[in-house]
ZAKE-135584 format. One record per residue: residue in one letter; z, y, x of N, C-alpha, C in turn. Coordinates in steps of 0.1 Angstrom, whole numbers, plus 5000, padded with zeros to 4 digits. Each point is the difference from the previous one (the first is absolute). Layout:
BEGIN
marmi  n.zz  n.yy  n.xx  ca.zz  ca.yy  ca.xx  c.zz  c.yy  c.xx
A  Z  Y  X  Z  Y  X  Z  Y  X
...
% end
This chain:
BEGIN
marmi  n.zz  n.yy  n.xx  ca.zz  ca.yy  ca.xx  c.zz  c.yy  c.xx
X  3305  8079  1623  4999  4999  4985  5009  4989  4996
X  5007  5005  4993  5010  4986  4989  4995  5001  4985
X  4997  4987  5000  4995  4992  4985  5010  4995  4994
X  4999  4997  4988  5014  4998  4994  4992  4996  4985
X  5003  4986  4995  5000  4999  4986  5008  4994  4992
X  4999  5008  4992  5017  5003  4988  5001  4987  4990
X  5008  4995  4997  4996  4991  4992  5013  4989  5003
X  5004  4994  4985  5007  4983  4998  4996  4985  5002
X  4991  5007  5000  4990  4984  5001  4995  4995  4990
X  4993  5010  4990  4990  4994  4991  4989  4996  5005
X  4993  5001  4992  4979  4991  5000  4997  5017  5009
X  5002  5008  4993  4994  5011  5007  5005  5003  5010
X  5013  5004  5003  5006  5004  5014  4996  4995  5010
X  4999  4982  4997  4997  4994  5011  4985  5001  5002
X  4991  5000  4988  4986  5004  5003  4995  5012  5007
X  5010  5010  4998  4997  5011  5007  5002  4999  5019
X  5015  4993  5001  5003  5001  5010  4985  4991  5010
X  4996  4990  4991  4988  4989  5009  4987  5009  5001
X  4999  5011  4992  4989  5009  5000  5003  5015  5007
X  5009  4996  5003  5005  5014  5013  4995  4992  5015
X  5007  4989  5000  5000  4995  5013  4984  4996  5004
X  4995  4998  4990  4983  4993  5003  4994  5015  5001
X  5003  5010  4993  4996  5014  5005  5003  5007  5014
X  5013  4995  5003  5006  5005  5017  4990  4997  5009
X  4998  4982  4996  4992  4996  5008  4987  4997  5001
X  4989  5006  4987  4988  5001  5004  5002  5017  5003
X  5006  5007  5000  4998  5015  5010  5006  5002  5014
X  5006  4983  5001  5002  4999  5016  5013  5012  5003
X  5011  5004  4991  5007  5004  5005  5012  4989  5005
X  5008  5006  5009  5012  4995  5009  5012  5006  4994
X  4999  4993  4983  5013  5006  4993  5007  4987  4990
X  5011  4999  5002  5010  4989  4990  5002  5008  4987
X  4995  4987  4992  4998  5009  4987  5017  4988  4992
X  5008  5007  4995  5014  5000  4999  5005  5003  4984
X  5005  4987  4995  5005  4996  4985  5014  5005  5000
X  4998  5008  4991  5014  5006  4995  5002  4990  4988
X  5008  4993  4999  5002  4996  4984  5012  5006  4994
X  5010  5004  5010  5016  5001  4992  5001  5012  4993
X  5004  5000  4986  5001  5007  4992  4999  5016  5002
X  5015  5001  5004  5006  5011  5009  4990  5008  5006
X  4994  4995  5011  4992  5001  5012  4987  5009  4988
X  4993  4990  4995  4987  5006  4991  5002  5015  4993
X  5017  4999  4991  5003  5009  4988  5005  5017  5013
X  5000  4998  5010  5003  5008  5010  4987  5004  5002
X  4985  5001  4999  4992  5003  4998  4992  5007  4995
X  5014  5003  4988  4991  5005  4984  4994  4995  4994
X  4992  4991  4997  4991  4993  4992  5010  4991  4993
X  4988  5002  4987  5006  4989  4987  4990  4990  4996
X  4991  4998  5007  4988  4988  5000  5003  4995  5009
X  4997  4982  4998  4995  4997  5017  4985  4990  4996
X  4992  4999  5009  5005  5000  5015  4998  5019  5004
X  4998  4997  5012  5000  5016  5003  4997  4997  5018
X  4989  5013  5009  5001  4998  5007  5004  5015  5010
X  5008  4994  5013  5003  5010  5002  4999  5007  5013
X  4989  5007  5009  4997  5004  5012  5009  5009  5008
X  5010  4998  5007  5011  5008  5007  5004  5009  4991
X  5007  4994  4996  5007  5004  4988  4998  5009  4988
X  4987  5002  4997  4995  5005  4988  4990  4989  4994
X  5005  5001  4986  4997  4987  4989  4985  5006  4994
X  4989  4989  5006  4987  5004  4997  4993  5001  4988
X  5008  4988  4994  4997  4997  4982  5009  4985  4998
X  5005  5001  4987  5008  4990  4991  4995  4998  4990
X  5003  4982  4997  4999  4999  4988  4987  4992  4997
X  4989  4997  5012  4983  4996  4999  5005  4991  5012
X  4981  4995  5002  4998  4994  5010  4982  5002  5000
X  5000  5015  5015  4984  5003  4997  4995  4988  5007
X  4987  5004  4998  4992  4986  5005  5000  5005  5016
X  4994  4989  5009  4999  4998  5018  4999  5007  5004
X  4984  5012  4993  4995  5012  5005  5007  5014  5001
X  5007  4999  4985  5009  5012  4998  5014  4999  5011
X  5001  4988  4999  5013  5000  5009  5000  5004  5016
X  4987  4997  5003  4995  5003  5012  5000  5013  5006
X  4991  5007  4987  4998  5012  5000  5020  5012  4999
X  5005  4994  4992  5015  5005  5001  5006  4998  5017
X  5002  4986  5004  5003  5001  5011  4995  5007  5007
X  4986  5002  5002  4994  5007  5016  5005  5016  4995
X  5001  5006  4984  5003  5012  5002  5017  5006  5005
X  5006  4983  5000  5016  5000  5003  5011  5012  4991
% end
């Protein structure tokens, strides 16, 4: 599984990205969870929001930041 969160480095991007990784790791998965920030990179995506998250290469949702549980629940469904 590759994790991937989209984002410049606002309040949220980076809040997302610290609420991915605390999600990796209370579900005990053995996955690097991986900051895209460069423009290019993100708009190659399709998305016009960020942040945005993205599981082997399909974009789960943009634009929010669900709360721990939802995020949880996103990842285990990958």
């Amino acid at each position: 599984m590759k994790i991937q969160v989209l984002g410049t480095g606002c309040t949220k991007c980076n809040q997302l990205f610290a609420l991915t990784e605390k999600a990796v790791q209370d579900l005990e998965l053995n996955v690097e969870v991986e900051k895209v920030s460069d423009i290019n990179e993100i708009v190659a995506f399709g998305i016009m929001t960020i942040p945005a998250l993205v599981i082997d290469g399909d974009v789960k949702f943009a634009g929010n930041v669900p709360s721990l549980s939802n995020l949880k629940e996103i990842i285990k469904k990958g």
